[in-house]
NUBAPA-696241 format. One line per field, with one value per atom (N, C-alpha, C, CB): residue number from 0; atom name; x, y, z. Coordinates in Angstrom, 1 decimal. Glycine has a CB too. Example, Ala and Ser with C-alpha at 12.3 -4.5 7.8 and 13.67 -1.06 7.14 Angstrom:
REM NUBAPA-696241
pos	0:0:0:0:1:1:1:1
site	N:CA:C:CB:N:CA:C:CB
X	13.2:12.3:13.2:11.3:12.8:13.7:12.9:14.1
Y	-5.7:-4.5:-3.3:-4.5:-2.2:-1.1:0.0:-0.6
Z	7.8:7.8:7.8:9.0:7.1:7.1:7.9:5.7
END
This chain:
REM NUBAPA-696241
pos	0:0:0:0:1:1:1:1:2:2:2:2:3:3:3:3:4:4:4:4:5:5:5:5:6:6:6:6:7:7:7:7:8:8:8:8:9:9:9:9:10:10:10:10:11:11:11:11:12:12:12:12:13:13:13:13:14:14:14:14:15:15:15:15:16:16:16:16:17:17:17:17:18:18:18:18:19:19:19:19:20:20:20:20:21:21:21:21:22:22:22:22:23:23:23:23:24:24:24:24:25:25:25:25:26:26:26:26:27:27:27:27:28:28:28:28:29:29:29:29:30:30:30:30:31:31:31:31:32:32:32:32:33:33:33:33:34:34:34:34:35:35:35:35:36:36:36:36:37:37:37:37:38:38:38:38:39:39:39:39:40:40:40:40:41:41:41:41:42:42:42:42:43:43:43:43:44:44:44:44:45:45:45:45:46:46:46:46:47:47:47:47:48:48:48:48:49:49:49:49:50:50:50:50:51:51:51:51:52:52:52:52:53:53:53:53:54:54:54:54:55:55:55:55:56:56:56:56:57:57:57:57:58:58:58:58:59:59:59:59:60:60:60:60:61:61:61:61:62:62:62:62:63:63:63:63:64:64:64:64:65:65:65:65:66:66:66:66:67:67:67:67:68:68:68:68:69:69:69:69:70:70:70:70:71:71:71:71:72:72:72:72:73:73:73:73:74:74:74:74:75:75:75:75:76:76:76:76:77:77:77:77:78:78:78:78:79:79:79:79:80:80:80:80:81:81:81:81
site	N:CA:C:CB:N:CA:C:CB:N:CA:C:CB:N:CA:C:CB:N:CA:C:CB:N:CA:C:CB:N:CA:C:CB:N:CA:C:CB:N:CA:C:CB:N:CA:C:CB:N:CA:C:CB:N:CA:C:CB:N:CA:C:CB:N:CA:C:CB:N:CA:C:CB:N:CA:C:CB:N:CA:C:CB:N:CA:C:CB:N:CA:C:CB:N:CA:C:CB:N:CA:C:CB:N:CA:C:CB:N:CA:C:CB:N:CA:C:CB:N:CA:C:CB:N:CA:C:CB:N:CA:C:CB:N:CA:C:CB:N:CA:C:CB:N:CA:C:CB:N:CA:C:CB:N:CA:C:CB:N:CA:C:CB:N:CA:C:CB:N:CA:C:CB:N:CA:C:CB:N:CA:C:CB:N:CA:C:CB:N:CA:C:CB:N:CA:C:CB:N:CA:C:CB:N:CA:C:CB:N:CA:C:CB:N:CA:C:CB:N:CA:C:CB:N:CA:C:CB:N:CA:C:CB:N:CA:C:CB:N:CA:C:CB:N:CA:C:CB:N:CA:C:CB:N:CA:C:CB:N:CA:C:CB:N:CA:C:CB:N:CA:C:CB:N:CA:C:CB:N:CA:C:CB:N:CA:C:CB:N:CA:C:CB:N:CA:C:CB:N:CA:C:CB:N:CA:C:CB:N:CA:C:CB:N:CA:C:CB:N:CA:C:CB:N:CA:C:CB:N:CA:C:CB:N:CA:C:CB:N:CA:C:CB:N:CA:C:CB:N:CA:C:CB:N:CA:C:CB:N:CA:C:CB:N:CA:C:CB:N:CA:C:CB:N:CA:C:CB:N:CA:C:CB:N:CA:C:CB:N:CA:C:CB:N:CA:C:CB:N:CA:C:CB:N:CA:C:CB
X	0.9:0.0:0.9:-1.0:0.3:1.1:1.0:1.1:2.0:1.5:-0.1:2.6:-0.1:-1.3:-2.3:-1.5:-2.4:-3.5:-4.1:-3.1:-2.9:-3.2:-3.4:-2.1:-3.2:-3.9:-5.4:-3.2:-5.1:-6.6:-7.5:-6.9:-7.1:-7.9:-8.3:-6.9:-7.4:-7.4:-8.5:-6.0:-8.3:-8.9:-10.8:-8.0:-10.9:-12.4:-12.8:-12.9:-12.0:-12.2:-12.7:-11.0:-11.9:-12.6:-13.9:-12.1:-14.1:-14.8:-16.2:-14.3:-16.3:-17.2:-17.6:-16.7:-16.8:-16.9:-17.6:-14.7:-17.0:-17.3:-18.9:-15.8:-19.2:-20.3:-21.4:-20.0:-21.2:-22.2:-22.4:-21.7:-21.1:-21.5:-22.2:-20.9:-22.1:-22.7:-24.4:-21.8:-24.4:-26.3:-26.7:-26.8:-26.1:-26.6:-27.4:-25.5:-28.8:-30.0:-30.3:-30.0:-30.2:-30.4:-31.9:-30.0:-32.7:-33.8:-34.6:-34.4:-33.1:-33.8:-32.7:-33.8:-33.8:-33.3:-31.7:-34.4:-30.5:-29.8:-29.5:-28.6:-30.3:-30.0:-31.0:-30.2:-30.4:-30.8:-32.0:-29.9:-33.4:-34.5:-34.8:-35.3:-34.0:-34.3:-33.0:-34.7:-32.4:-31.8:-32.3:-31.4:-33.3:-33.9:-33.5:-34.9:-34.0:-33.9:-32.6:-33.9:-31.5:-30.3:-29.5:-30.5:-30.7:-29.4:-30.7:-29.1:-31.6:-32.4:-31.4:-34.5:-30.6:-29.9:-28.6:-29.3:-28.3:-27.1:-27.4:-27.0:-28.8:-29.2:-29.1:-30.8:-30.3:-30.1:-28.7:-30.3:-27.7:-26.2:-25.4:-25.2:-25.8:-25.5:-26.0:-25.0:-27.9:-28.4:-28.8:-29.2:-28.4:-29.1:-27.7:-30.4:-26.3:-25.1:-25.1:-24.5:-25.9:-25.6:-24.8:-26.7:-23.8:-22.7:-22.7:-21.1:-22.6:-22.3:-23.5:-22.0:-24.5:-25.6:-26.8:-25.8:-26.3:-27.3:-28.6:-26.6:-29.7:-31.2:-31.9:-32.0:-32.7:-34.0:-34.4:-35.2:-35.8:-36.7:-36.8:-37.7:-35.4:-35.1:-35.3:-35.0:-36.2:-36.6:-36.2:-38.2:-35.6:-35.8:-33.9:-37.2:-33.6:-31.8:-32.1:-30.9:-30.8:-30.9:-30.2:-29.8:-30.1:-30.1:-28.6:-31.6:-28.1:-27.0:-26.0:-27.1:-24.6:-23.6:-23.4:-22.7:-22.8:-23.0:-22.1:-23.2:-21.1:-20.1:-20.2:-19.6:-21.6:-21.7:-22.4:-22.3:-23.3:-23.6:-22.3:-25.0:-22.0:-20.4:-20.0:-18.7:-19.8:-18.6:-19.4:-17.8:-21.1:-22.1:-21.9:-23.7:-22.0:-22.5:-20.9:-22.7:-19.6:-18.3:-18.7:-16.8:-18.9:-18.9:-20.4:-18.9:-21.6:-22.4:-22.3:-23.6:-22.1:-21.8:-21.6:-20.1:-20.6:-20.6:-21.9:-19.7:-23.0:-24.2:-24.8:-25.0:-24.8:-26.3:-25.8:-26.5:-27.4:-27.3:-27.5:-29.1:-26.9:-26.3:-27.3:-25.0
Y	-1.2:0.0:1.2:0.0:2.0:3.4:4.6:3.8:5.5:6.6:7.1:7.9:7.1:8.0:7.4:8.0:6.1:5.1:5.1:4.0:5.0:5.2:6.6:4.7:7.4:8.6:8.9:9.4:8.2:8.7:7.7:7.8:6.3:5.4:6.6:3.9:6.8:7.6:8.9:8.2:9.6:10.5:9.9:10.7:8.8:8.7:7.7:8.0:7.3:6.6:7.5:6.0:9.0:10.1:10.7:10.9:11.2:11.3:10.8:10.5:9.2:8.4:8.9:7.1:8.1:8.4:10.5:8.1:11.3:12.5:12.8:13.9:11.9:12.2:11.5:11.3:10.2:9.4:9.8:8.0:10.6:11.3:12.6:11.3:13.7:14.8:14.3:16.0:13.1:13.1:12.2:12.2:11.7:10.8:11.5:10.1:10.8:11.8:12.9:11.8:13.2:14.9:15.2:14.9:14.1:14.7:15.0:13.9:15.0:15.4:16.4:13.9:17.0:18.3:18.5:18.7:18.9:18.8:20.1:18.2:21.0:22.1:21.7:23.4:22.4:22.4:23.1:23.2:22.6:23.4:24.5:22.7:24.7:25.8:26.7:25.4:27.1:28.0:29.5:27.7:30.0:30.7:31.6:30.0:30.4:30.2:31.0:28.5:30.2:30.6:32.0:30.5:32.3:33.8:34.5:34.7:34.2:35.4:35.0:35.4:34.1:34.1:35.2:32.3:35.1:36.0:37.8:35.6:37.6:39.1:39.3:39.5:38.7:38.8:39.4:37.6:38.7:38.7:40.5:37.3:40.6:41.6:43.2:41.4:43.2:44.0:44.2:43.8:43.2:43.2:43.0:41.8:42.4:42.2:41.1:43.3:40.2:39.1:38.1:38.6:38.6:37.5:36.0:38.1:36.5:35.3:33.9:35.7:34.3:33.6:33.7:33.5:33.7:34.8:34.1:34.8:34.5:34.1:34.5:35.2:33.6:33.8:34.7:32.8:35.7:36.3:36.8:35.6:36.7:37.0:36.8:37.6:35.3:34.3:33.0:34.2:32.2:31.0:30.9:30.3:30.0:29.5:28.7:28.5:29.2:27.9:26.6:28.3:25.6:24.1:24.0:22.8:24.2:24.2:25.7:23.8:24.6:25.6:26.7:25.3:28.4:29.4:29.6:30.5:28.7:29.0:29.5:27.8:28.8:29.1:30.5:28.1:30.8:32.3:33.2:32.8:32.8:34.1:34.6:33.3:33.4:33.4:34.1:31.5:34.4:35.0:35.9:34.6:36.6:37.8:38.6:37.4:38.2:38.8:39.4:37.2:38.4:38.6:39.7:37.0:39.8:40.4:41.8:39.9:42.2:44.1:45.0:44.4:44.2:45.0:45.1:44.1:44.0:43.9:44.9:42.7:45.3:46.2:47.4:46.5:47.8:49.0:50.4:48.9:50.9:52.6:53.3:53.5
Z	0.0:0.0:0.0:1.2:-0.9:-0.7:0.1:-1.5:0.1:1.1:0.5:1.2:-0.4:-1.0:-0.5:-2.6:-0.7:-0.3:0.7:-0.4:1.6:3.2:3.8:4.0:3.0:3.2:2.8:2.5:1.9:1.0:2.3:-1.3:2.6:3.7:4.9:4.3:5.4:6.5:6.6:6.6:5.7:5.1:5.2:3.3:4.2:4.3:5.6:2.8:6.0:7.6:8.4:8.3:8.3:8.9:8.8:8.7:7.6:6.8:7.9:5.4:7.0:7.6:9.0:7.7:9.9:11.6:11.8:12.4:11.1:11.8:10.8:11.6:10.3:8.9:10.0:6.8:10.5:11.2:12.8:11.1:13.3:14.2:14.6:14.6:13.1:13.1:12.6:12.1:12.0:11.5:12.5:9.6:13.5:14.5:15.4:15.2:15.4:16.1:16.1:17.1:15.0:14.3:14.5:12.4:14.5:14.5:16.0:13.8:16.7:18.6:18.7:20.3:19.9:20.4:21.4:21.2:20.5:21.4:22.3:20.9:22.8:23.3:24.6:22.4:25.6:27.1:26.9:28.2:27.4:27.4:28.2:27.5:29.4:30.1:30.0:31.5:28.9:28.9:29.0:28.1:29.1:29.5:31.0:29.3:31.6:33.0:33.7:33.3:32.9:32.6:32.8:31.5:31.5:31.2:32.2:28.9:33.0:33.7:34.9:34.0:35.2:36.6:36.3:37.2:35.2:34.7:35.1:32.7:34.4:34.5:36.0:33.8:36.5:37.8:39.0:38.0:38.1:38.6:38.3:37.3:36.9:37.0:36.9:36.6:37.3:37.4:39.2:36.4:40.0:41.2:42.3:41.2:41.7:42.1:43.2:42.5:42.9:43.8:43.2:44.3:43.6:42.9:43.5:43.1:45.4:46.0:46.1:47.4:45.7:45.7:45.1:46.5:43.9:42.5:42.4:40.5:42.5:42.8:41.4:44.2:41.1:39.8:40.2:39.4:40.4:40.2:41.8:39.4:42.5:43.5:44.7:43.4:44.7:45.8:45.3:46.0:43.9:43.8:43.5:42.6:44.2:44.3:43.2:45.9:42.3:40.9:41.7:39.0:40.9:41.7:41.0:41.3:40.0:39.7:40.1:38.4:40.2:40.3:39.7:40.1:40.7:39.9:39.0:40.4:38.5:37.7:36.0:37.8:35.5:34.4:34.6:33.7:35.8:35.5:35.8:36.6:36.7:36.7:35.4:37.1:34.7:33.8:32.4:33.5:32.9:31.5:32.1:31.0:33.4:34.1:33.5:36.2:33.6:33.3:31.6:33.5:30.7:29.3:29.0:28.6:30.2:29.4:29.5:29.6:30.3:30.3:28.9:31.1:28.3:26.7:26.3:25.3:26.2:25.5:26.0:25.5:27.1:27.7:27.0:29.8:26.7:25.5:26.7:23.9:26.6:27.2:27.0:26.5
END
């Protein structure tokens, strides 16, 4: 076998595998449904400044860690329109 050959194998071996893993169950939802939920804990974060224990609608504790809101609360400031 030649280099070419085994390139070209390699090549559509990939191919395949990243072709059957991008159409695999395409037809279900892969996004989190309560993202929503989400970015109102973010707002929350940085319109109300509760960083240490950032609250929904400012009675309900989200059930997950605040790590992913921090790390929205840091990046959203540019967006808020002046």
């Amino acid at each position: 076998m030649t280099e070419l050959q085994r390139t070209q194998r390699t090549v559509a071996g990939l191919l395949l595998v990243c072709g059957r893993l991008y159409f695999w169950n395409i037809g279900q939802i892969l996004f989190y449904n309560y993202e929503a939920e989400d970015a109102f804990t973010v707002w929350e974060i940085v319109n109300g400044g509760s960083w240490i224990l950032p609250l929904r609608n400012r009675a309900e504790i989200p059930l997950k860690s605040p790590l992913f809101p921090w790390l929205g609360a840091v990046d959203f400031p540019p967006f808020i329109p002046q």
